[in-house]
N, C-alpha and C positions, 0 to 999 in steps of 0.2 A: 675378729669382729663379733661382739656379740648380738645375734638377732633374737628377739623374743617371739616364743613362738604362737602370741597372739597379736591382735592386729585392732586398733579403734575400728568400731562398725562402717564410720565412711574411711576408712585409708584402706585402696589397694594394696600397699607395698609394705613390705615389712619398716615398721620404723627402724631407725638407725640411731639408737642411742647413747652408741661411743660420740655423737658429732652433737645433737639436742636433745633436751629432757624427756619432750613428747611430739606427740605428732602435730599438735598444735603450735609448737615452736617450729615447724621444720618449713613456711614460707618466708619467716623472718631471717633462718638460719641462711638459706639459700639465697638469698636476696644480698645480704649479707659479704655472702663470701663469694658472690659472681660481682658484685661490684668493686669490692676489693683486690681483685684478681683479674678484675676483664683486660687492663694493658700487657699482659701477656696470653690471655686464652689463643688467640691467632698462630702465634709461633708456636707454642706449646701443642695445637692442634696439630697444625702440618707436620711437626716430630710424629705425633701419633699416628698418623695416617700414613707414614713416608712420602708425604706430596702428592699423595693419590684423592684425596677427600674431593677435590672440587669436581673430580671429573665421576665418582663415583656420586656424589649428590645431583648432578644433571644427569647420567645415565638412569638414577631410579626418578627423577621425578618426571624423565621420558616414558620409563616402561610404567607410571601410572594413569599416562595420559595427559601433560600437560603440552598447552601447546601456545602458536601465537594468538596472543589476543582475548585470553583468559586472565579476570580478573581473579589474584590472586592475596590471598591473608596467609601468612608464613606464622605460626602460634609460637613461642620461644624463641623470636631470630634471634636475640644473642647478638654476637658480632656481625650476623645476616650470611654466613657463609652458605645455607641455604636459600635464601632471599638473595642474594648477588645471583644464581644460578638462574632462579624463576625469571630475574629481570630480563636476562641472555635469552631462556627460549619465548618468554611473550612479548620480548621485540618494543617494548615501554617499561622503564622502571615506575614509571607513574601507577602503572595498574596493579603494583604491586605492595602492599601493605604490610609490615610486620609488625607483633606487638609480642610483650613481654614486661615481666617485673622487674625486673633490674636494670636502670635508666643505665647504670654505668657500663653495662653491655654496651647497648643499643649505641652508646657516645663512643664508644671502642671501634667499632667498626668504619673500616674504609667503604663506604655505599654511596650508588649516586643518591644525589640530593632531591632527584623526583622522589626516591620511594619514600612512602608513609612509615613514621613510626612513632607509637603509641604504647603509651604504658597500660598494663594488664594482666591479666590472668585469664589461662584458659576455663578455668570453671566462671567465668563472669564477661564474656566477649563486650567491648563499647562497640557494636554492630546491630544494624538493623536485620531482619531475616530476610532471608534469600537474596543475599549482598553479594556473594563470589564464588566463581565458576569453580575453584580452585582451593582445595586447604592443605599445606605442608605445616610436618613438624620434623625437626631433626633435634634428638636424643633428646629431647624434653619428655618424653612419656613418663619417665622413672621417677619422676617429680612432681607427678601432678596428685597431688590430697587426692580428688576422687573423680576415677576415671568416666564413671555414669554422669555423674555433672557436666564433665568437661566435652565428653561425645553428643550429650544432647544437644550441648553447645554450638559441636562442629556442624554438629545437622540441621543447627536451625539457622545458623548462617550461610550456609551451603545454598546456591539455587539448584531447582528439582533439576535433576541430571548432573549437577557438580560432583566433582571427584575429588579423594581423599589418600592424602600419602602421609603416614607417619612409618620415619625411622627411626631406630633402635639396636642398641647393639644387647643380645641374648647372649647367655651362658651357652656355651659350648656340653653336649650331654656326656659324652665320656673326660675320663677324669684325667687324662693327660693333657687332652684338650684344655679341663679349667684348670689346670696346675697353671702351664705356660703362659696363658691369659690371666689370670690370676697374679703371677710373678711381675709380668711385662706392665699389667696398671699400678699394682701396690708397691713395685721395686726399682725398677729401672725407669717407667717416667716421673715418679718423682724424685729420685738420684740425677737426671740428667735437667728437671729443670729447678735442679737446686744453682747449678752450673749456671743458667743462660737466661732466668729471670727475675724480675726487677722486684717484683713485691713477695713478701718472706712468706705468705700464706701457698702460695702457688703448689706447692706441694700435695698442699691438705686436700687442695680440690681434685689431684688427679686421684688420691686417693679414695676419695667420696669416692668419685667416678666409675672403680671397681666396686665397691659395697653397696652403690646404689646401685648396679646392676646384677649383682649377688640378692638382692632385695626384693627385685621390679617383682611384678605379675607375670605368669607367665604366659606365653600366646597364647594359646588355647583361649583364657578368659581374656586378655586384650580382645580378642574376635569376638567371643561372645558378648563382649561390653557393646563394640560397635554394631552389632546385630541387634541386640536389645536398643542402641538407639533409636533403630529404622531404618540403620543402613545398608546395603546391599550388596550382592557382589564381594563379600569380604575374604580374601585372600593373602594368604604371607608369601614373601617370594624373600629368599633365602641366596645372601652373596657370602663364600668362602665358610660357612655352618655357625657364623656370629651374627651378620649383618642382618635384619628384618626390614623388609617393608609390608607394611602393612598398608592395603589397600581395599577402597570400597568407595560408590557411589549413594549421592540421594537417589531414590527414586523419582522419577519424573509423573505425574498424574496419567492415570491411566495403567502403570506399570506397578505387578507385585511388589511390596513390601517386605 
């Protein structure tokens, strides 16, 4: 994969242009190829995760604080595999809203029919401010054109004391580590769902999948993005040396910035 080792002024992530021209091609391209693809992203997930995803998406949006009866915005639900979790611990899927650019996700997904869902972008929320207790993102950070757009975003729909969980799956720092990690995205899951899925692209996505996290930002500046929001409290808490959550609060009035 080749990565250039400059970057447009507002793109976080290295462009990726084995897959689109520029970086201004790369909401189209995504949009694109997650709609093309979303009737198998679900099974193709649980392969990835060996069955374990659901339980590990409700375990971290516990250890960030969600609870019942927080209204929650889920940013990239996708098929909502995190969005069906929030629904589980606040106890109403109603209070629970996801949004995202690829309608064809969003129609993939098996979700009850209270929850909201809305077409979008995290750099351009359709929310008024200080709307939801609650903001999850799962693996959408590596995606997003520019991370300071999209955080101020979170913060200003956020109400003061609302809390914030974005996950992400990080490179692995020794290099054995991104060998096997590296192999297992680029080799083996798209070989196995050449085997078990229905649209011929499906491939190509799990391969992005590895390059776009060969690409992402690294934590360090994720946290400083969120801090430069005005967000607070920001911490990563680390499952198996791949998995990130990234967590932090609004401030409440009265409380440091």
């Amino acid at each position: 994969m080749n990565l250039p080792r400059s970057t447009p002024v507002h793109a976080p992530h290295l462009p990726l242009t084995d897959y689109y021209p520029s970086e201004q091609d790369r909401p189209a391209y995504l949009r694109r190829m997650f709609d093309d693809t979303a009737a198998d992203y679900d099974r193709i997930e649980a392969l990835l995760a060996w069955g374990s995803g659901s339980r590990y998406r409700r375990d971290a949006l516990l250890r960030a604080g969600l609870k019942t009866g927080m209204k929650v915005l889920d940013v990239g639900v996708g098929t909502g595999l995190v969005a069906a979790q929030a629904c589980l611990l606040t106890g109403d899927a109603a209070l629970v809203t996801g949004v995202d650019p690829s309608p064809g996700m969003m129609a993939a997904g098996n979700l009850p029919e209270a929850l909201v869902l809305i077409e979008g972008r995290a750099e351009s929320l359709p929310f008024p401010d200080g709307h939801f207790d609650f903001l999850s993102m799962g693996y959408a950070l590596r995606h997003i054109s520019d991370l300071d757009v999209a955080f101020a975003e979170f913060e200003r729909v956020l109400k003061p004391g609302g809390r914030l969980c974005i996950l992400e799956i990080t490179q692995v720092q020794n290099r054995l580590g991104q060998f096997l990690l590296k192999h297992y995205m680029r080799s083996v899951i798209p070989l196995l769902t050449r085997l078990i899925s229905r649209k011929k692209d499906t491939a190509t996505i799990w391969r992005y999948h590895w390059d776009s996290i060969a690409a992402c930002v690294p934590p360090d500046q994720v946290m400083a993005a969120l801090r430069t929001a005005g967000l607070t409290q920001v911490k990563r808490h680390r499952v198996l040396a791949v998995f990130s959550e990234y967590q932090a609060i609004k401030p409440a009035p009265g409380q440091p910035a």
